[in-house]
ROFIZA-796632 format. One line per field, with one value per residue (C-alpha): chain; x, y negated, z negated; residue number from 1. Coordinates in Angstrom, 2 decimals, m for minus. Example, Ala and Ser with C-alpha at 12.3 -4.5 7.8 and 13.67 -1.06 7.14 Angstrom:
2
unit = c(A  A)
u = c(12.30  13.67)
v = c(4.50  1.06)
w = c(m7.80  m7.14)
pos = c(1  2)
This chain:
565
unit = c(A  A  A  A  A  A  A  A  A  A  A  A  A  A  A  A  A  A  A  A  A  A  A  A  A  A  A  A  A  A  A  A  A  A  A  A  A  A  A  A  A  A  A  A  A  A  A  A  A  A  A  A  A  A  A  A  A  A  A  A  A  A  A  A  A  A  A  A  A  A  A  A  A  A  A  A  A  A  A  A  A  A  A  A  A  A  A  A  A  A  A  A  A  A  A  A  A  A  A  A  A  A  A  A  A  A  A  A  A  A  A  A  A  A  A  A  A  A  A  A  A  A  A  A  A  A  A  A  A  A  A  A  A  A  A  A  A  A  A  A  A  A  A  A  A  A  A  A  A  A  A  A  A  A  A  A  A  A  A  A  A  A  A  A  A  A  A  A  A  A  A  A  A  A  A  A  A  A  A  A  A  A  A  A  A  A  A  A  A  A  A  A  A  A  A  A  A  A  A  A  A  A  A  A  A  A  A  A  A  A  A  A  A  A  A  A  A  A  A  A  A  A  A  A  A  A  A  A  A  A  A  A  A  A  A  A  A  A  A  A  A  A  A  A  A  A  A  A  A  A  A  A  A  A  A  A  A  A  A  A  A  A  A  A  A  A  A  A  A  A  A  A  A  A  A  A  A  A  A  A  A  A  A  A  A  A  A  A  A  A  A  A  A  A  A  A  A  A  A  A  A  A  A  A  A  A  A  A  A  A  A  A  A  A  A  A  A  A  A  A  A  A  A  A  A  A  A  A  A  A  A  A  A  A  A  A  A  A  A  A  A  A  A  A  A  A  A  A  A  A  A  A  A  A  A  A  A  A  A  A  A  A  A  A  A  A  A  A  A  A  A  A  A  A  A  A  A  A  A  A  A  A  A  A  A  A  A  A  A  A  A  A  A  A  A  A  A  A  A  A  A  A  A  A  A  A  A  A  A  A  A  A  A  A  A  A  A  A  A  A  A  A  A  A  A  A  A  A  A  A  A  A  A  A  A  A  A  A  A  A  A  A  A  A  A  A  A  A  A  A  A  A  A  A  A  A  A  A  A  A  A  A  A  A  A  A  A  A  A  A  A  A  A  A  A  A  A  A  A  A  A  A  A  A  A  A  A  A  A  A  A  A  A  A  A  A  A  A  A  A  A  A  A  A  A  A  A  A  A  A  A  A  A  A  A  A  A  A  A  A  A  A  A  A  A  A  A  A  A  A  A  A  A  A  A  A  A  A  A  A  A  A  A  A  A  A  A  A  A  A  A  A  A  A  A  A  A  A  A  A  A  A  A  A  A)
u = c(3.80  4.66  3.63  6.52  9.26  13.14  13.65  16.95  16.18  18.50  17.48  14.80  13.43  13.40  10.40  8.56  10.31  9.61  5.55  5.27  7.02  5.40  2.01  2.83  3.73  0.45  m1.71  0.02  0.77  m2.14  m0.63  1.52  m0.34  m1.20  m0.60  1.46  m1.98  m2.38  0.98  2.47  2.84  4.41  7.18  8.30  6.84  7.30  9.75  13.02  15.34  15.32  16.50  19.96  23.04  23.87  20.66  21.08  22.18  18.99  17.15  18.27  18.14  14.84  11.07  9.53  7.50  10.58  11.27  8.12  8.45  5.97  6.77  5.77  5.76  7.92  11.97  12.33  15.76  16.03  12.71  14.08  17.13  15.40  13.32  16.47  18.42  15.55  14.41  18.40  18.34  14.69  13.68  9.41  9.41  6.12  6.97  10.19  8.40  5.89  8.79  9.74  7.15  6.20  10.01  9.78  6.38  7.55  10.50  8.71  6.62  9.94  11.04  7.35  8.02  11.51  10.84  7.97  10.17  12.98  10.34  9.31  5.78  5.65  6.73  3.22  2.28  4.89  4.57  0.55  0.72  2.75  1.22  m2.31  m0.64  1.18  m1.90  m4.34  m5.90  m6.12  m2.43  m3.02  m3.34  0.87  2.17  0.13  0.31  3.62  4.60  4.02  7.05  8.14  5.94  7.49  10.79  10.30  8.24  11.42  13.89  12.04  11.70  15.39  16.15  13.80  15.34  19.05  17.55  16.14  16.36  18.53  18.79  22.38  23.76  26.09  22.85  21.03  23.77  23.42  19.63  20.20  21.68  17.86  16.46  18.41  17.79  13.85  13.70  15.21  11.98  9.25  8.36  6.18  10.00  9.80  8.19  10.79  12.25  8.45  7.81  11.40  10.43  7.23  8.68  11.34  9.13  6.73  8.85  12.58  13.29  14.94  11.36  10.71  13.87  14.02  17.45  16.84  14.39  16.93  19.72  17.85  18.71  20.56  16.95  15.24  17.76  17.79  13.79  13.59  16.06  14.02  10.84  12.66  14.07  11.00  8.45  11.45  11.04  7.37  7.65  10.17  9.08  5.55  4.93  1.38  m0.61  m2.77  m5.48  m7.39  m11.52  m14.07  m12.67  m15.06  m12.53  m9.67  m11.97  m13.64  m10.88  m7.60  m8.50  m10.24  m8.32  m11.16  m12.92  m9.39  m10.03  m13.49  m12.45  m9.78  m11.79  m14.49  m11.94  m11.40  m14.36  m14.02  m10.29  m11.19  m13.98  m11.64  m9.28  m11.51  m13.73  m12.07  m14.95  m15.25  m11.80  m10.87  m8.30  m10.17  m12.28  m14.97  m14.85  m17.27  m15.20  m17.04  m17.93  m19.65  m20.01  m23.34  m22.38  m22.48  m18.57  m16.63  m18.67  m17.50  m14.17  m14.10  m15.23  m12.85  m10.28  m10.83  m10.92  m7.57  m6.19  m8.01  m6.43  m2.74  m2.95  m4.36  m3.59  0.05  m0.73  m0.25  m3.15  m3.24  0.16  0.66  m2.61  m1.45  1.73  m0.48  m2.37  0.53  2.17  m0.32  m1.07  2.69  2.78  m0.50  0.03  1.48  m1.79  m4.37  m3.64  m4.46  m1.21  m0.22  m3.83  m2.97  m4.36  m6.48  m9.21  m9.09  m6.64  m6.35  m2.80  m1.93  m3.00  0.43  2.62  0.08  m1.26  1.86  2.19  m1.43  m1.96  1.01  m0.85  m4.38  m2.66  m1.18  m4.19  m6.57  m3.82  m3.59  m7.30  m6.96  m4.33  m5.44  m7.45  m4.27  m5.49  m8.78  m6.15  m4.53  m7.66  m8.70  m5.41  m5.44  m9.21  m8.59  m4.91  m6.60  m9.82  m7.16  m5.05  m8.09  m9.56  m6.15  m5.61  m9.06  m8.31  m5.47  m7.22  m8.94  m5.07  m5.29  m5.76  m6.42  m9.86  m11.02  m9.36  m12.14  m14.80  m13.74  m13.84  m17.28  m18.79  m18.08  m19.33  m15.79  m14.11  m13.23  m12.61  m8.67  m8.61  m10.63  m8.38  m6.09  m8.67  m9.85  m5.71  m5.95  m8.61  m7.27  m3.78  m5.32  m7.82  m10.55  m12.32  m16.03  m14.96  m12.65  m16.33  m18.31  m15.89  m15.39  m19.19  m19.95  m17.10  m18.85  m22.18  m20.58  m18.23  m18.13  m16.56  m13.68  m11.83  m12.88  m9.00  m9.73  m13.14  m10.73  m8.70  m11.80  m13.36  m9.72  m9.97  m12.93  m12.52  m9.60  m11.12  m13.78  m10.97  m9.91  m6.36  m3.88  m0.73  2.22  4.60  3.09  0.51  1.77  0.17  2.18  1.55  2.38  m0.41  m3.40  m2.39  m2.09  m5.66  m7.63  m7.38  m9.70  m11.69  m15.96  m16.35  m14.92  m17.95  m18.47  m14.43  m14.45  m17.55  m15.52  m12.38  m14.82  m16.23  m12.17  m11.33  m14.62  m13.46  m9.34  m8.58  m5.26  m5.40  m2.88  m3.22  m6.79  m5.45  m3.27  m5.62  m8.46  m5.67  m4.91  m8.29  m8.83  m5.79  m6.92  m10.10  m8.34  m9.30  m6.15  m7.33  m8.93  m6.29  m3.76  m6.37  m5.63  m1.43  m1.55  m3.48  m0.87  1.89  0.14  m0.19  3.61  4.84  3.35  4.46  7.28  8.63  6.31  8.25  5.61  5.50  5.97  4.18  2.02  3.16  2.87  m0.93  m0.79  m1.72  m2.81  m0.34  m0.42  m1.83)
v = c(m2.64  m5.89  m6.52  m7.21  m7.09  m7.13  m3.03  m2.28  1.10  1.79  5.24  6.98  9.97  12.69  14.61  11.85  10.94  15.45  14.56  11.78  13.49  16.87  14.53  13.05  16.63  17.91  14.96  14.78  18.32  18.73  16.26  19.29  19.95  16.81  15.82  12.47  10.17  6.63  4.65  7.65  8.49  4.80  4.46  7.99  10.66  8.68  6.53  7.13  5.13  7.85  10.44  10.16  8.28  5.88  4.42  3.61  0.14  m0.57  1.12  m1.52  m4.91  m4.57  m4.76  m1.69  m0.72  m1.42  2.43  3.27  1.06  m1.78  m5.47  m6.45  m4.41  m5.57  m6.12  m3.59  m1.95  0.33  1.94  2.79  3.82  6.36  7.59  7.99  10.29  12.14  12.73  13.61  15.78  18.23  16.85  16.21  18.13  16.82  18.21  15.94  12.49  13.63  14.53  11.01  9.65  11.93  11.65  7.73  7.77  9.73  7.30  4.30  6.19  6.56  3.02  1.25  3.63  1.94  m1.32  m1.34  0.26  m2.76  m5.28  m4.88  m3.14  m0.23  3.57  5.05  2.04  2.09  5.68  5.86  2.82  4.65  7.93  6.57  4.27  7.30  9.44  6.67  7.42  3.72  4.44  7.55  4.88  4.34  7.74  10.12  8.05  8.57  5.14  3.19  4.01  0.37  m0.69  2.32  0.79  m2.37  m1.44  0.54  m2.39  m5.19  m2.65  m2.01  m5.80  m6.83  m3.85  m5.61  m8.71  m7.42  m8.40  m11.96  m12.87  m13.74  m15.20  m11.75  m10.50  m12.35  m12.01  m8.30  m7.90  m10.26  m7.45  m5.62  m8.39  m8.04  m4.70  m5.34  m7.72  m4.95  m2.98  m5.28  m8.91  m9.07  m8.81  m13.03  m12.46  m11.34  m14.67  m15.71  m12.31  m12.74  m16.68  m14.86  m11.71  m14.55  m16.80  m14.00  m12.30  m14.10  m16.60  m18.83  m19.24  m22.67  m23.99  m25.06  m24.52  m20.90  m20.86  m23.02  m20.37  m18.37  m20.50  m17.67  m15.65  m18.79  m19.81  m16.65  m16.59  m19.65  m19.26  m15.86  m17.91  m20.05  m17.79  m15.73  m18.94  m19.92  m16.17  m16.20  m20.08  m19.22  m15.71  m16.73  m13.41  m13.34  m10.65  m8.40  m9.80  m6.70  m6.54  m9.26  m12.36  m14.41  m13.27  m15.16  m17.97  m18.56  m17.16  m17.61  m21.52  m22.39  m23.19  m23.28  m19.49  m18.32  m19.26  m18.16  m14.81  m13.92  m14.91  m12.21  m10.04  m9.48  m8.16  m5.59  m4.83  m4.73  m2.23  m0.25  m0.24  0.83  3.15  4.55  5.85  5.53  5.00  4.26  2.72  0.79  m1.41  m3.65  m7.12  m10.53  m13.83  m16.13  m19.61  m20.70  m20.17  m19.08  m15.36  m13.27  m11.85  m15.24  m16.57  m13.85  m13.67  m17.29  m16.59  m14.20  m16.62  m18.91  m16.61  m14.93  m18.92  m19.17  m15.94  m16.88  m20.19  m19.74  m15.80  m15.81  m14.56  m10.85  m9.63  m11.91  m12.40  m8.90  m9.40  m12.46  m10.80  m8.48  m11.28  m13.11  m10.32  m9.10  m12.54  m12.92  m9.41  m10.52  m13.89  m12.91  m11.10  m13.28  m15.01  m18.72  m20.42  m17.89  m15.79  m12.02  m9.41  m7.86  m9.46  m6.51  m3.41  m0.64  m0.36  m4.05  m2.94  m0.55  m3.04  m5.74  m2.89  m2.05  m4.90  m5.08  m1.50  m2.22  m5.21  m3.82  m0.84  m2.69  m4.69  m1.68  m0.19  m3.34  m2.98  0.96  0.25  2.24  5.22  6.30  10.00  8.31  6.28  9.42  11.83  8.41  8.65  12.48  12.63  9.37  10.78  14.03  12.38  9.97  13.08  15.23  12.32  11.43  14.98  15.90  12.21  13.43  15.75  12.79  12.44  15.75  14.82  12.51  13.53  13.80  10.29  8.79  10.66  9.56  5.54  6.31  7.89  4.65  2.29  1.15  m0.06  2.88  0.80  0.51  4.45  5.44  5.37  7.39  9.67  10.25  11.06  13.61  15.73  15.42  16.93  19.80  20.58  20.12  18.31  18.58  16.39  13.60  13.50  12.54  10.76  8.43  8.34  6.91  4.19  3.75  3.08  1.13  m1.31  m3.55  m6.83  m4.85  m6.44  m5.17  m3.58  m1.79  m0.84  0.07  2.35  4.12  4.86  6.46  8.51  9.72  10.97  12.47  14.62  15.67  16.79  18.60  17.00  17.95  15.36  17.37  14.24  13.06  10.15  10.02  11.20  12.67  13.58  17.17  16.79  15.92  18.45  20.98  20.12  20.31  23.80  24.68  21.66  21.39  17.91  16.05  14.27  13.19  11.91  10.18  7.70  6.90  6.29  3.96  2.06  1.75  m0.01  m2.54  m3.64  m3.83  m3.58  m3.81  m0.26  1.39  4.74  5.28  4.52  7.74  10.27  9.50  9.86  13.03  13.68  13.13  14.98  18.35  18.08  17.83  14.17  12.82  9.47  8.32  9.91  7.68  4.84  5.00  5.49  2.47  0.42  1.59  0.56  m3.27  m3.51  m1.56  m4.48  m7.09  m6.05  m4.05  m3.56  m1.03  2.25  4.97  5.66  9.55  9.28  6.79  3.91  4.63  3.88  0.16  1.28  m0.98  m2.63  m1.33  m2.71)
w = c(m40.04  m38.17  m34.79  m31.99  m34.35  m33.21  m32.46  m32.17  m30.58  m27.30  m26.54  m24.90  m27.40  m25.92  m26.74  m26.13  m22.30  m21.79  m22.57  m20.03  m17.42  m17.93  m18.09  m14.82  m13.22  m14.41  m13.31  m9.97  m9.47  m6.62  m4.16  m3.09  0.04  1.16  4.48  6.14  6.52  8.61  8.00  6.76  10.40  11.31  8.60  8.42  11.13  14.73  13.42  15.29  13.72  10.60  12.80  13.78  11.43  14.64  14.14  10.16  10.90  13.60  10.58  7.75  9.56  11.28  10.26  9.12  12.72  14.71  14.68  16.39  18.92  17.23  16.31  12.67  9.40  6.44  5.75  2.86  3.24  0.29  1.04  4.21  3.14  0.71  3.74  5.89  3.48  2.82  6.45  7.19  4.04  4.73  7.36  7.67  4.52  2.75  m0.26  m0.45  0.25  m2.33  m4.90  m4.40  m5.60  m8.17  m9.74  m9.13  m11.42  m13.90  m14.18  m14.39  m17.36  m19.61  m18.53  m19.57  m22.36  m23.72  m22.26  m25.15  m27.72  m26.91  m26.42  m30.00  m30.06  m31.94  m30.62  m30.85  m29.16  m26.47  m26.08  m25.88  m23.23  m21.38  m21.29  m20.35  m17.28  m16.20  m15.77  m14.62  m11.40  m10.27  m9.47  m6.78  m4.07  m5.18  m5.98  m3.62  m0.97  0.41  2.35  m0.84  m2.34  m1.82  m4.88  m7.40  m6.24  m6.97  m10.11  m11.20  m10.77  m12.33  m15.72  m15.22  m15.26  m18.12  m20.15  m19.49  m20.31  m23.73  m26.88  m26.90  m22.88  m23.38  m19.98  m19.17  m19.58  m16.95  m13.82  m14.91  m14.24  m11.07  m9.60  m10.15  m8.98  m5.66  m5.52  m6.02  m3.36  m1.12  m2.05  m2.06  m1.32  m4.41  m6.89  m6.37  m9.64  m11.40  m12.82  m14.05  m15.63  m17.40  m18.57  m19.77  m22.01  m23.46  m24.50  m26.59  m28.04  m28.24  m31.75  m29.04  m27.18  m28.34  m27.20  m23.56  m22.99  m23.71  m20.30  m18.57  m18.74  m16.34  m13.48  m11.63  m11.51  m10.07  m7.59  m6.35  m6.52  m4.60  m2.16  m0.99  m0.26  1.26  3.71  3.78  4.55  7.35  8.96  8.98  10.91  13.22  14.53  14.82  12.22  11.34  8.56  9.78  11.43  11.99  11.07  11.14  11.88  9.81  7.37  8.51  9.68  5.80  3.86  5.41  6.55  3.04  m0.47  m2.43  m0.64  m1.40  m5.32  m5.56  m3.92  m6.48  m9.33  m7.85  m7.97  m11.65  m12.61  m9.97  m11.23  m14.78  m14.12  m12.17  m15.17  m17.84  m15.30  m12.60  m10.36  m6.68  m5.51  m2.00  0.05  2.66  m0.05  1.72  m0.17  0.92  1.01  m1.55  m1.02  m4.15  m8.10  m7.67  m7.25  m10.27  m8.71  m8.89  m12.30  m13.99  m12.86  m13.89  m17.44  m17.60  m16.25  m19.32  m21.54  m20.67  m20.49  m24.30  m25.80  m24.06  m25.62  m29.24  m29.68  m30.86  m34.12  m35.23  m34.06  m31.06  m29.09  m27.82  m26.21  m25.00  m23.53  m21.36  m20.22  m19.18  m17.07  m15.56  m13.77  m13.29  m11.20  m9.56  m8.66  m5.16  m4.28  m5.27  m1.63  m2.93  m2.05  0.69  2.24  1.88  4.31  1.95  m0.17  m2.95  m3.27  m5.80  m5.21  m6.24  m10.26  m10.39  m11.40  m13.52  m15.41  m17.41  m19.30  m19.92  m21.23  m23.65  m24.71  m25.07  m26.73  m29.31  m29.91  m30.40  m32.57  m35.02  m35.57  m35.72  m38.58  m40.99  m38.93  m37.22  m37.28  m35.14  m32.77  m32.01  m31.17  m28.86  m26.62  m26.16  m25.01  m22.76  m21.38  m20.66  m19.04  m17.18  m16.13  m14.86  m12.67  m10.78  m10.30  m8.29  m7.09  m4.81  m3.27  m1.70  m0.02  1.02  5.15  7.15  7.55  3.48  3.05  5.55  4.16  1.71  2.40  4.17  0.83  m1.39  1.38  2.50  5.56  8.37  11.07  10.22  9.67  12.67  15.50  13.05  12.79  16.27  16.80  14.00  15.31  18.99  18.03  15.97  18.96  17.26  19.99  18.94  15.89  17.98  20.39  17.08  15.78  19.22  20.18  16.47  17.28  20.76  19.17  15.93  17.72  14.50  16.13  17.71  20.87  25.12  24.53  21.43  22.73  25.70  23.63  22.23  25.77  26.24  23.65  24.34  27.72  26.40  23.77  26.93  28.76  25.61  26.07  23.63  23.20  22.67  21.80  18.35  19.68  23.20  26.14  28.74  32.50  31.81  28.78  31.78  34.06  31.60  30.72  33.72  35.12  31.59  31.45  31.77  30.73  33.46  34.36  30.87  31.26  34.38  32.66  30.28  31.92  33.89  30.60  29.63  33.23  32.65  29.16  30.32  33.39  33.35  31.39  33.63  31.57  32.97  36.18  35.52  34.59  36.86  39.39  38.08  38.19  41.50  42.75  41.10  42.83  45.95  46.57  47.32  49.10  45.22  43.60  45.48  45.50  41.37  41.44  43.72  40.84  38.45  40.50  40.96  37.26  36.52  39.05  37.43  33.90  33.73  38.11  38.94  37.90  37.36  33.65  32.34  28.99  27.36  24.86  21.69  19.88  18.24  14.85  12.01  9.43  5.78  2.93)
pos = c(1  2  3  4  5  6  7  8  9  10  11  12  13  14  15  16  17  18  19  20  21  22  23  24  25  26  27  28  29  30  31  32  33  34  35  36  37  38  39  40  41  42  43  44  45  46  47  48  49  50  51  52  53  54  55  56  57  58  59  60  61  62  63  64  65  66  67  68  69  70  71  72  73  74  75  76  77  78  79  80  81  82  83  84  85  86  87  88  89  90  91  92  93  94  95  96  97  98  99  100  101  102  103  104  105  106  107  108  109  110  111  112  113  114  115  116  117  118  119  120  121  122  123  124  125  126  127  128  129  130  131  132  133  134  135  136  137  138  139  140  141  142  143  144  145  146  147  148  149  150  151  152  153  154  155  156  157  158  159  160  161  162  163  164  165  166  167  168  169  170  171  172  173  174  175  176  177  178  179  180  181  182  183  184  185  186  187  188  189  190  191  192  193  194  195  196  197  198  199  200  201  202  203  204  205  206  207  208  209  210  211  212  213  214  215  216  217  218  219  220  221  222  223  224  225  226  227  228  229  230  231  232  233  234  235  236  237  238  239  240  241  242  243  244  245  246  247  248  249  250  251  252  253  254  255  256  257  258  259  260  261  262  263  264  265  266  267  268  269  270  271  272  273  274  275  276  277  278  279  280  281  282  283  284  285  286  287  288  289  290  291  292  293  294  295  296  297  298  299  300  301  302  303  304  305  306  307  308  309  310  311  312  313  314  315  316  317  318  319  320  321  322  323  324  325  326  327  328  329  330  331  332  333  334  335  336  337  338  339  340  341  342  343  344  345  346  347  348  349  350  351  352  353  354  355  356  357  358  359  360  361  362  363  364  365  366  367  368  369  370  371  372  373  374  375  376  377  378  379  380  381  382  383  384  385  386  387  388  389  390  391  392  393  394  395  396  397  398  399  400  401  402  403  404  405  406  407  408  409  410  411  412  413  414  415  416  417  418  419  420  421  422  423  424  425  426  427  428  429  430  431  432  433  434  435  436  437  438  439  440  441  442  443  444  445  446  447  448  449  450  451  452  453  454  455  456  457  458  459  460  461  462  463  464  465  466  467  468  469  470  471  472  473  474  475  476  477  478  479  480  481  482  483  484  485  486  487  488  489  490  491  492  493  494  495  496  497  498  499  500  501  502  503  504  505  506  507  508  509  510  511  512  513  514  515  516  517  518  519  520  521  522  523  524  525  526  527  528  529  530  531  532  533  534  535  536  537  538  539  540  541  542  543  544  545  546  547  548  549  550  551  552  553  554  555  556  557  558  559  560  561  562  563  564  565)
C-alpha cells in the first residue's frame, strides 16, 4: 500500500462518520450536568449584551467583557454570535451550550476524518486518527468547558478550508477557502495560521511542491494573514490593551521582558505536552509552570532535544516511512507557533487547551507511521486502537466530571499542585450565592492567610468577602450586591463582630472602597447608631464625588474577574 498517495475520495463514509460521533457522545456524554464555571459566567451568564436583539450590534463590534460591564477580553464575533442565538433560543439552558460543543467535536472528528482520507493517508489511518483525537481527554479543557467554543470554531474552519484547498490548490480553490479563513479569524486570533498550515500540507503532499510558484499562488491567504496582524499589533498599540497580568509578577518581569526566558520556556514545554499526549494523567486548568532561564534544567534540555529532532525528521524524513511523520511535525508547530509566546509573550506559560488544534495533524502523522511499521500485523493494529480509544474514551469521560462545578474544578487544580489564585474569587462567589457560608469562611480565611503576591485592592476584595459570608449575605443579582441584599441580612445575622473587622482590614488596604463604607453604614443604622452610620454614607458620598458626582449607588459594580486562558 503506498503511503500519502493522491485519494480521490470526496465523501465521508458513513459508518465510519456514525462511530466517531457515537464515540464522541459516549465519551462526552457526562458533561450533561455540569454547571457554567469561572468565565463561563463572563461571556455568557452576566453578559447583557446576549439578552435582547437591540443589543446584537453592541454584541458584535465590541471585546468579549464589554457585556458585563468590563474592558478587555477578545474580538471574536462568530463565537458571540453562536452564544446570542442560543441564549435567545433556550435561554441559560446548560444543556444547549454543552450541545454546542459536543456537536462542534463530533464535527471536527468527521472533518480530521476526510481531511486524512483527501490528504492522501490511508482510511484506517484517517479513521483511527480520528477516533483516538476525538476521545482524548487532553481535549476536555475545549469541549466541556463551555466558553471555549472559540477554539472548536476556529478548529472547524481551518479543516473546512484545507479540505477546499485539497488535492491540487488550484487558485478558485484558494479565494474559496479564504472565505474559511475569514470566518476563522472571526473565531479565534490563533486562524493567522492558516496560510502557513496551507504552505505546509502543499508542500508534503502536492507534485507541484517543489515549484515555488505553486507557494506563491497563495498570496490571497497571506495578504489577508498579514493584514490581520497588522491591524491586530495597531489595536493592541493604540488602546493601550495589555494580557492578563494576573499572578506573580516575576512572571511578567523574567518572561514577558526576556527573548531568550521566552525560548527556554517553550522548549520546557514539550516534554510536558508530549507526556500529556501519550499519558493523560493529572489534568487541570490552572497549570503552575517556572519561567526558565538556562539549559541547565532537565525541562528546556529536553524540549531542545526534542526540538532537533523534530527539525531532523522534517528535513531528512520524506521517504515512505518518514514524511507523514514529518507532516505531523510540521502542523503541529504551525498551530502552535502563536502560543509558544517568543515573538509575542502569551498569558499563559503552559495550557492543555492549546494541544486541540496541533494534535490533529500529529495523531494523523504518528498514526500513519505506527501503521507503516504495523504493515503486515493489521489484525494487531486494530486490537491497539480499540483498547487505546476505549482507555481514551473512559478517562475524558470521568474527566468531565472534574467540570462538574465550580467547586470540583478547584479541588481539582489544588489536587495536582496548580494555580487557585485565578479561580478563588470565583469560588468564594459560588459558595456565597448557594448559602453555603461555612465554605465561603474557609475558603476566604485560607485566601487571608495565603495572600500569594496579590494587590492591598484584591486583598481588599477578599476582606469584603469575607465579612460578607459572616453576615451570611446572599446577592440576589448574580455577583452584585445590593442594599436590599444587607438589610435583608442583618435582622438574622450572629457574626457581626466578626464582619465589622473585616470591613475594617478592607478600608486599611483601599480606602477608597466605598462598598464597605455602605455596609458598615448599614451596620450601624440597624444597631440604632445613626451618628456612625451617617459618619460612613458621608465617606461614600466624598469618594462618589470624587469619582463618579457623589450619587449614592443602589448595588455594587460588578466583581473584576480574571481574563480566560
Amino acid at each position: 500500500m503506498k503511503d500519502m498517495k493522491e485519494n480521490k475520495v470526496t465523501h465521508f463514509p458513513w459508518m465510519e462518520r456514525t462511530v466517531l460521533c457515537l464515540a464522541v457522545g459516549v465519551a462526552y456524554a457526562s458533561v450533561w450536568s455540569n454547571e457554567f464555571v469561572w468565565d463561563d459566567r463572563v461571556l455568557i451568564v452576566l453578559n447583557e449584551f446576549l439578552k435582547y436583539w437591540s443589543n446584537l450590534p453592541k454584541l458584535l463590534t465590541s471585546l468579549g467583557y464589554a457585556g458585563h460591564g468590563i474592558p478587555g477580553g477578545f474580538y471574536r464575533p462568530i463565537q458571540m454570535l453562536i452564544y446570542f442565538l442560543i441564549y435567545q433560543a433556550f435561554g441559560l439552558s446548560t444543556v444547549a451550550f454543552h450541545a454546542l460543543n459536543v456537536v462542534l467535536q463530533a464535527f471536527n472528528a468527521c472533518l480530521l476524518h476526510h481531511f486524512g482520507i483527501r490528504a492522501g493517508f490511508r482510511k484506517g489511518v484517517a479513521f483511527a486518527a480520528a477516533l483516538l483525537w476525538a476521545v482524548h481527554p487532553l481535549h476536555t479543557n475545549i469541549v466541556t468547558y463551555m466558553v471555549s467554543t472559540a477554539e472548536l470554531l476556529w478548529s472547524l474552519f481551518c479543516l473546512l478550508g484545507l479540505i477546499t484547498l485539497l488535492p491540487d490548490f488550484t487558485p478558485q480553490k484558494i479565494w474559496k477557502a479564504l472565505i474559511f479563513f475569514v470566518l476563522a479569524l472571526g473565531c479565534k486570533e490563533s486562524a493567522v495560521v492558516f496560510p502557513a498550515l496551507a504552505t505546509a500540507t502543499l508542500f508534503f503532499i502536492s507534485k507541484e511542491r517543489v515549484q515555488i510558484s505553486a507557494c506563491l499562488k497563495m498570496w490571497p491567504l497571506w495578504l489577508l494573514s498579514t493584514f490581520y496582524i497588522a491591524i491586530w499589533l495597531w489595536f493592541m498599540h493604540a488602546s493601550g490593551y495589555a494580557s492578563d497580568t494576573s499572578g506573580d509578577p516575576a512572571h511578567f518581569q523574567d518572561y514577558t521582558s526576556n527573548f531568550t526566558n521566552r525560548i527556554l520556556t517553550c522548549l520546557a514545554t514539550l516534554p510536558v505536552y508530549a507526556q500529556l499526549i501519550i499519558f493523560p494523567a493529572g489534568l487541570h486548568i490552572e497549570r503552575a509552570f517556572p519561567v526558565f532561564s538556562t539549559l541547565a534544567a532537565w525541562q528546556p534540555a529536553v524540549g531542545l532535544l526534542m526540538a532537533v529532532s523534530a527539525l531532523v525528521q522534517i528535513i531528512w524524513g520524506k521517504m515512505r516511512r518518514g514524511r507523514a511523520f514529518s507532516v505531523g511535525l510540521i502542523w503541529f508547530a504551525v498551530v502552535l507557533s502563536p502560543y509558544t509566546g517568543i515573538v509575542i509573550p502569551v498569558d499563559a506559560l503552559i495550557n492543555e487547551g492549546w494541544m486541540y488544534m496541533p494534535t490533529m495533524g500529529l495523531f494523523l502523522g504518528l498514526t500513519q507511521t505506527v501503521a507503516n511499521f504495523l504493515e503486515t500485523r493489521q489484525n494487531l493494529a486494530r486490537l491497539l486502537v480499540i483498547i487505546l480509544a476505549f482507555s481514551l474514551g473512559i478517562t475524558t469521560f470521568f474527566q468531565n466530571k472534574v467540570w462538574r462545578n465550580l467547586e470540583t474544578l478547584t479541588q481539582n487544580v489544588i489536587q495536582n499542585g496548580g494555580r487557585e489564585d485565578r479561580l478563588a474569587a470565583h469560588l468564594d462567589l459560588y459558595y456565597l450565592e448557594r448559602g453555603e457560608f461555612d465554605k465561603a469562611i474557609k475558603q476566604l480565611l485560607h485566601e487571608v492567610n495565603h495572600p500569594d503576591g496579590r494587590t492591598r485592592n484584591q486583598m481588599a476584595e477578599i476582606h469584603m468577602s469575607l465579612a460578607l459570608a459572616w453576615l451570611h449575605i446572599t446577592p440576589s443579582n448574580a455577583n452584585q450586591l445590593t442594599i436590599d441584599d444587607i438589610n435583608r441580612a442583618l435582622p438574622s445575622s450572629q457574626y457581626i463582630p466578626e464582619a465589622l473587622i473585616e470591613l475594617g482590614k478592607a478600608l486599611e488596604d483601599n480606602p477608597g472602597y466605598y462598598w464597605a463604607h455602605i455596609v458598615l453604614a448599614a451596620i450601624y443604622q440597624y444597631q440604632g447608631d445613626s451618628q456612625t452610620a451617617d459618619f460612613h454614607l458621608r465617606q461614600v458620598r466624598d469618594i462618589l464625588q470624587k469619582q463618579r458626582g457623589g450619587s449614592l449607588p443602589t448595588q455594587s459594580p460588578p466583581h473584576t474577574l480574571p481574563a480566560p486562558p
